[in-house]
C-alpha positions as CSV (number, residue, x, y, z in Angstrom):
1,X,228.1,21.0,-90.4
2,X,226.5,23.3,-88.0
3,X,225.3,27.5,-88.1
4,X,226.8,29.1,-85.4
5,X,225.6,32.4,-84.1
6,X,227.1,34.4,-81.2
7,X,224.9,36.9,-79.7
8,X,226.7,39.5,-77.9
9,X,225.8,41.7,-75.2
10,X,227.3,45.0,-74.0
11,X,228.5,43.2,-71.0
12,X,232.5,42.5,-71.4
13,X,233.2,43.7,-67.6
14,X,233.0,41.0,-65.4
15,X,230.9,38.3,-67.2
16,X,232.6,35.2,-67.8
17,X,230.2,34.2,-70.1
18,X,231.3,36.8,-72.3
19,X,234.7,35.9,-72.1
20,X,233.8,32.7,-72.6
21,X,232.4,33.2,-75.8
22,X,235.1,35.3,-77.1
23,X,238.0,32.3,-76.4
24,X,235.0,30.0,-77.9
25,X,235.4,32.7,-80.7
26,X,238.6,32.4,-81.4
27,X,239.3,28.9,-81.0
28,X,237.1,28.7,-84.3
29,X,238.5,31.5,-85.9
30,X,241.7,29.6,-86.0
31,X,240.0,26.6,-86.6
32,X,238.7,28.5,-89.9
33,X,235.1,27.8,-88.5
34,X,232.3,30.3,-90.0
35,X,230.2,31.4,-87.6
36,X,228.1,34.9,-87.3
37,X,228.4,37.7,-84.6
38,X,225.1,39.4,-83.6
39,X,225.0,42.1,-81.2
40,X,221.9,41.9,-79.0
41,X,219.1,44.6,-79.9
42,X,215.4,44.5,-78.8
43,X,215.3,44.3,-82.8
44,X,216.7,40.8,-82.9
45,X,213.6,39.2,-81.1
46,X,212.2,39.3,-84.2
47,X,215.3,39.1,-86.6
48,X,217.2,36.4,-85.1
49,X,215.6,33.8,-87.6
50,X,217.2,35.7,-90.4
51,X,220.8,34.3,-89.0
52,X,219.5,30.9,-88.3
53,X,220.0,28.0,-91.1
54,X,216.6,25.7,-92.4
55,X,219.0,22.9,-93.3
56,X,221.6,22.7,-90.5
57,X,221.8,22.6,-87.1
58,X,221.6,25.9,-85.4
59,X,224.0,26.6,-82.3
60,X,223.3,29.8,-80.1
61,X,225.8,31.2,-77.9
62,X,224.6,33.8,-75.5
63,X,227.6,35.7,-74.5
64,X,226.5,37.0,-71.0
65,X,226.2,34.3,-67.6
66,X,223.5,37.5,-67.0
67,X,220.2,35.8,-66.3
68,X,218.1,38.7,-66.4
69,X,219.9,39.7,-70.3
70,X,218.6,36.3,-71.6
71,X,215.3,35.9,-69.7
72,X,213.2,37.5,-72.4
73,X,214.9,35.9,-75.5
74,X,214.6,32.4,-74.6
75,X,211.0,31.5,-75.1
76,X,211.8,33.3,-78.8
77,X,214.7,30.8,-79.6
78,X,212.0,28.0,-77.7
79,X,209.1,28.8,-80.0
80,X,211.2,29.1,-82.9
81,X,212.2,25.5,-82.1
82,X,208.6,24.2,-82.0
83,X,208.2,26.1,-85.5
84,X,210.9,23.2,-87.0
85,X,213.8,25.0,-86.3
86,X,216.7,22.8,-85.1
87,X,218.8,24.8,-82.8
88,X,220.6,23.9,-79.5
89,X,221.6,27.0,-77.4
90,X,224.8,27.4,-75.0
91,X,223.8,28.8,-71.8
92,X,225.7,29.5,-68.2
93,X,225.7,27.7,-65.4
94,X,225.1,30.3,-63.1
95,X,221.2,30.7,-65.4
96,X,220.2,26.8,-63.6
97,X,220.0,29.1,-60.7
98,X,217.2,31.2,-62.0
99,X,213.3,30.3,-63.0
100,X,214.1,30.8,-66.6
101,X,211.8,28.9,-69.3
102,X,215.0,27.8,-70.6
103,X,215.4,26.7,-74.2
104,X,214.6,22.7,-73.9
105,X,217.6,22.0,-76.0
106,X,220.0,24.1,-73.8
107,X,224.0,22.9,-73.0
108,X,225.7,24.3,-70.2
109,X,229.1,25.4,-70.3
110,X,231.0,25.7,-66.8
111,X,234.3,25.4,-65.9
112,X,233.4,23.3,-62.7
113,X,232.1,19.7,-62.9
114,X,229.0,20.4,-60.6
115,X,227.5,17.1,-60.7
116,X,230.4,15.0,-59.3
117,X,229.6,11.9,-57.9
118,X,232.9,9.7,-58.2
119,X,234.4,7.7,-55.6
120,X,237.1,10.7,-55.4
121,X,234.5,13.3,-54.9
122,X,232.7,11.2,-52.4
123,X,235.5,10.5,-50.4
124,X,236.0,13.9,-49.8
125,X,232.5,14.6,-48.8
126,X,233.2,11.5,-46.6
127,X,235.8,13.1,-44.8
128,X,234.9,16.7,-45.0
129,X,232.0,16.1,-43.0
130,X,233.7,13.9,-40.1
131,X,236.2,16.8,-39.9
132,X,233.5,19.8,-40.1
133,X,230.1,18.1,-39.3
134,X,227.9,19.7,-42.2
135,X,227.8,18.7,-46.2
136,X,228.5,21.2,-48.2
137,X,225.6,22.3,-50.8
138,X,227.1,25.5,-52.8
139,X,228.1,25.7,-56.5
140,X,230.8,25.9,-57.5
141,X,232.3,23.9,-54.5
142,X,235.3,26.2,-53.1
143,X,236.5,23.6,-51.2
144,X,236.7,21.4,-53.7
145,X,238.2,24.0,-56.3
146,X,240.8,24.2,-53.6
147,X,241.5,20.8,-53.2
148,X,241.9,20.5,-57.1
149,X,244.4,24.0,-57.1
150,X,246.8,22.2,-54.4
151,X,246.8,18.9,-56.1
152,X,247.7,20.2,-59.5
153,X,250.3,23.1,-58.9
154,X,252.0,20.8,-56.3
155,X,252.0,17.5,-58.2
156,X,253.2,19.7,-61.4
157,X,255.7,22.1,-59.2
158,X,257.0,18.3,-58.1
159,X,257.3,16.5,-61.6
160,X,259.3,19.5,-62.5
161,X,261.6,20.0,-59.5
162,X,260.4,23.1,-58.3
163,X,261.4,25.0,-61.6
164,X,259.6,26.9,-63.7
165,X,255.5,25.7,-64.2
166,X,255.4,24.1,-67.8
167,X,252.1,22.9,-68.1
168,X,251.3,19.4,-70.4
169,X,248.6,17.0,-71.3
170,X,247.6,14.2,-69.4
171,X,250.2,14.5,-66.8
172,X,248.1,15.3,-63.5
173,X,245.7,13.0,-61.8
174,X,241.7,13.8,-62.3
175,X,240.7,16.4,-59.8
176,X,237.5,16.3,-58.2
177,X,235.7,19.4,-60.1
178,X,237.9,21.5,-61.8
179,X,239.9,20.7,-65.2
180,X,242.9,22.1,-65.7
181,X,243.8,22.7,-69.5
182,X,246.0,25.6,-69.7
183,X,247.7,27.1,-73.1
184,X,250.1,29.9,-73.3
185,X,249.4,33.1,-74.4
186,X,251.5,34.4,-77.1
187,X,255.2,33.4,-76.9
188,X,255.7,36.6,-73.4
189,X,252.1,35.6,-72.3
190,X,251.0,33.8,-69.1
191,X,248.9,31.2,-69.5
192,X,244.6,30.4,-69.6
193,X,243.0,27.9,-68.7
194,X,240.6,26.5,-71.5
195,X,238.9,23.6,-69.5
196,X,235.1,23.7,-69.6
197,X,232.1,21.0,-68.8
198,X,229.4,20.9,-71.3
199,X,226.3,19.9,-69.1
């Protein structure tokens, strides 16, 4: 039994963490999961301990990938941690890019596997650099995100004969970085991808 607490930010343009945090949302509001929506306020500094639990588990999501919204709260959630407080915050991939003083107990949510080292992955660096000469050191890894688009829309485009794409379980091959688990959207909806890492 965890507390969950979603801080949100005035951010929904543009910021996957955001949006992250709101399918997060209401994957547990189907779920019948409690959990407690903050807004973000210079106030809550100082008031975020008022929505954190002394008997459970304390999970944070900070609903923004923006480094520079988070930079200041984090030693807060960190010193409330060496106060006894047991809490674990989910933060961005794109924020191990920064110099934060990141929460010690912090997970990272991305939707790209950015520590890959299977003999897949490495077979491809193998032969990406015979054919191109250099390694490739960006993340998220485009060539490997499109490596891991062609091999799943044609494998599934084949196992269906070219008709419609019906997305199921289990059916294509690992990919390299990405995963692939998409849901459809209301019954007229298209479908999202809900594949994430936790690093």
């Amino acid at each position: 039994d965890k507390n969950i607490v979603f801080v949100t930010y005035n951010n929904d343009v543009n910021d996957e963490g955001s949006e992250f945090a709101k399918f997060l949302e209401e994957k547990m509001k189907r779920a019948n999961m409690p959990y407690t929506l903050v807004d973000f306020t210079p106030i809550l500094m100082t008031s975020i301990k008022t929505y954190l639990s002394n008997t459970k588990e304390n999970i944070v999501v900070l609903a923004t990938k923006e480094s520079d919204l988070v930079v200041d709260f984090l030693p807060r959630l960190e010193e409330l941690k060496k106060q006894g407080v047991k809490l674990t915050v989910f933060g961005n991939y794109h924020w191990k890019r920064q110099t934060l003083s990141i929460c010690s107990e912090t997970v990272y949510y991305t939707p790209f596997n950015t520590e890959n080292t299977s003999k897949m992955a490495n077979s491809f660096n193998a032969k990406f650099k015979l054919e191109f000469g250099h390694n490739v050191t960006t993340i998220p890894r485009y060539d490997y995100i499109g490596y891991d688009i062609m091999m799943y829309f044609v494998k599934n485009l084949t196992k269906s004969n070219g008709k419609m794409f019906i997305p199921k379980d289990n059916e294509i091959d690992p990919l390299i970085q990405s995963q692939f688990l998409f849901r459809r959207q209301g019954a007229n909806g298209g479908f999202v991808n809900g594949g994430v890492w936790l690093k």
